[in-house]
C-alpha positions, 0 to 999 in steps of 0.5 A: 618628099625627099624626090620632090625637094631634089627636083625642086632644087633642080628647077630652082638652078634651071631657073636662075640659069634661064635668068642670066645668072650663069652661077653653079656653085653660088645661088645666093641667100635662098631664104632671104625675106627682108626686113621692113626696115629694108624694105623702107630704105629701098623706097628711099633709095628709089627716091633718091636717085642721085648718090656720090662714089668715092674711088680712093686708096693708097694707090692714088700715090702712084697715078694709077687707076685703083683696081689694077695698080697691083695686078701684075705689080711687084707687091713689096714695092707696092706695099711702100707706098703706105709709107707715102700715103700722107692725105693732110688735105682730106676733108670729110665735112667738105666731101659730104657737103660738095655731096650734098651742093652737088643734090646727092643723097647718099655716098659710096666709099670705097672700103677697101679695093682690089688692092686689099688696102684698108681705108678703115681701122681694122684688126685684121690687117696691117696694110691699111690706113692706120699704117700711113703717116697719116694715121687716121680712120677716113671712114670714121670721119666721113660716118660722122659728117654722113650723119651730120648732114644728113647723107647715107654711107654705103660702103664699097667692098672688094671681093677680089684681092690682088694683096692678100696670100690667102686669096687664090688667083683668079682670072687676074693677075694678083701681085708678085711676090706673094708668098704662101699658098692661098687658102679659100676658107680662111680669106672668105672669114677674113672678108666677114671679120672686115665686113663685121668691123665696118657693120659694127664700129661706124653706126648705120650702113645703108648698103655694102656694095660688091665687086670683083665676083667675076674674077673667079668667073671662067668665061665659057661659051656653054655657060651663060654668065661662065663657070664660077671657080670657087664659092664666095659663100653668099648665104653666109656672108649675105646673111651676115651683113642682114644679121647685123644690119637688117636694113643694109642692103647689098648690092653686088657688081656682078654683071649677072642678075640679081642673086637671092638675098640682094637688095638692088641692082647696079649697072657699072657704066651702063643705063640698064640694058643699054650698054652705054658708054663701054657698059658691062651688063648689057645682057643681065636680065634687069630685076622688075623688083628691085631698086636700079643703079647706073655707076659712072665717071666725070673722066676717064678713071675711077680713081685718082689717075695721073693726067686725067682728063676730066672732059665730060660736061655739067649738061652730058652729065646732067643728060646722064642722070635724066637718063638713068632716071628715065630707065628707072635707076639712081645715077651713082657717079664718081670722084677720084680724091688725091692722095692728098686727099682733096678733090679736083676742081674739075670735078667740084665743078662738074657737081656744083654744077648739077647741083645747081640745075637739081635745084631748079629741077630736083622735083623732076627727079627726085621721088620719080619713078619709070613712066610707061613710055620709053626712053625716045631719041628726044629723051625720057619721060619719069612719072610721080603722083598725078603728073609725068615729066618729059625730058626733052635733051635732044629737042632737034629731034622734035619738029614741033610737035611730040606725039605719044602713043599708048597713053591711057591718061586723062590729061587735065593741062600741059605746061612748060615746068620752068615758065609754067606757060601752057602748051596746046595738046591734041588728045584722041582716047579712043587712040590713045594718042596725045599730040603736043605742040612744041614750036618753042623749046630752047635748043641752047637749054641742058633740058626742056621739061613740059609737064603734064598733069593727068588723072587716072581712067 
């Protein structure tokens, strides 16, 4: 018995080996069953598709982007700026509803980042919002207004820790000037007593998102993934946040696949497996069961970045979440407040934007799912209940007629989704083939949409 236990574990390890996960010393919540609850907020979250992230910190005072203003940096000089971080502009019920102008269904804040700066109250730190001039708990309001108006708090939490002495140095550089000698044990329970605090004083979480997993990751050329320095202790700490919160679910940054005990898969800058845009995690194996994320930015940084230029456009970002739907992810995409705490009118924009195009087109996105066509050069196609949506972005790169192969439908009509004119279609079951004649699309339109009502052979 005891010979087969060991050389079950020994084919567990090969196997989250052979899945991309590079992982020796972490494997996970080994005996994670979900909750029905979480169960339930995974379908929702499928259905969303569409969420806000909040980039946002004491580090916002310098211009600097958040998650490497300390590294390297003097962290008593750093410290200073909590003393300047005044945000008298921060408007929580404002933030939630430019959330939900801009068809968003849920909000990503960030907690606490690399920085180890504390945008909540919390015991176990002095170096954290409360400390400001400001002197207000951010997340606590923002909680309230999510419940308020119907919006889903997730809560950004940063493994990594440039700030804190306990934290030991990892692949970057912590700030200078820390005294004392890091002491792995006692950071991991202070992340549980923070994680504890925000699981129980701010109402229902929806998600803790990860990040930082890789800086105590040593890229090898023998070990996909690399060879983890030290354990984060995910059995504990997954376990934890399920314990307290049995719907919460986790998700975390690591760029590898998913770990036991993870609730969703995220993407940072990166359609899954795509690559897109600079991503991160072009060669994690994707999950097949678990719900999907892409995470990006409306610039050219997470947060608030002195001379910033925010030059993506209303339709490449809406291009952007038509293709994360297309790949069967939610498009998780991100603001960057000021330190006074307002958002740029750039960004407002960009999202009114979007969300004045969900309001036409939302039923093509939200509830959808991944059809069995690929993402093509001309777009993508999402499927839900009796009907697929074809997206056409790049009509240029259709002459006139789309032809889809593979297709095992019945097709009952065709129709453009915004005129509701009909298209002519030629369809050959035994080839399954369908040809769609489309010598009218709108080259100057963010998207054409031609819908096709089928019914199951």
């Amino acid at each position: 018995m005891w010979k087969k236990t060991i050389s079950g574990f020994i084919l567990l390890l090969a196997f989250l080996t052979c899945q991309g996960q590079g992982n020796d010393l972490d494997i996970g919540e080994l005996d994670y069953l979900p909750s029905a609850e979480n169960l339930r907020n995974r379908e929702w979250f499928r259905d969303a598709h569409f969420g806000m992230f909040i980039h946002w910190g004491v580090s916002s005072v310098l211009g600097r982007e958040i998650g490497w203003a300390l590294s390297g940096k003097d962290v008593n000089e750093y410290r200073l700026n909590m003393y300047k971080f005044n945000p008298v502009k921060f408007d929580a019920a404002a933030i939630v509803k430019l959330a939900k102008d801009g068809g968003m269904k849920y909000i990503t804040f960030t907690t606490r980042h690399h920085d180890s700066f504390s945008m909540f109250n919390t015991r176990y730190s002095d170096w954290n919002i409360m400390n400001t001039p400001y002197g207000r708990d951010v997340l606590k309001m923002l909680a309230k207004e999510c419940h308020k108006q119907g919006i889903r708090l997730f809560c950004y939490y940063s493994l990594t820790d440039f700030y804190h002495p306990d934290y030991c140095q990892g692949n970057t550089s912590k700030g200078v000037g820390i005294t004392g000698e890091c002491n792995w044990e006692e950071y991991l329970q202070f992340m549980k007593n923070q994680l504890t605090e925000i699981l129980t004083n701010y109402g229902p979480i929806y998600g803790i998102w990860f990040d930082g997993h890789w800086d105590q990751v040593q890229q090898t050329k023998e070990i996909p993934g690399g060879k983890q320095l030290r354990a984060w202790k995910y059995d504990e700490i997954y376990k934890l946040i399920h314990d307290l919160q049995p719907g919460c679910m986790i998700v975390n940054n690591h760029h590898l696949a998913t770990f036991p005990g993870e609730d969703y898969q995220t993407f940072e800058r990166d359609l899954p497996g795509n690559n897109s845009g600079g991503g991160y995690s072009a060669n994690a194996v994707i999950s097949q069961e678990l719900p999907l994320e892409t995470s990006d930015i409306i610039g050219k940084s997470w947060g608030y970045v002195t001379g910033d230029t925010i030059n993506r456009s209303v339709k490449e970002l809406v291009h952007l979440l038509i293709g994360s739907a297309g790949y069967g992810a939610n498009l998780l995409l991100n603001i960057g407040p000021t330190p006074e705490g307002s958002v740029r009118e750039a960004q407002k924009e960009r999202l009114i934007g979007m969300g004045k195009w969900l309001k036409m087109f939302g039923e093509t996105i939200y509830g959808t799912r991944k059809s069995f066509m690929l993402p093509a050069e001309w777009g993508v196609a999402v499927e839900k209940g009796n009907k697929i949506y074809i997206h056409i972005t790049y009509p240029e790169k259709i002459m006139d007629q789309l032809n889809l192969t593979g297709f095992h439908y019945k097709i009952d009509k065709v129709y453009h989704f915004e005129s509701g004119k009909l298209i002519r279609f030629r369809a050959d079951e035994a080839a399954a083939t369908v040809s769609l004649q489309l010598s009218d699309l709108d080259s100057s339109a963010i998207d054409n949409v031609v819908v096709l009502k089928v019914s199951r052979r």
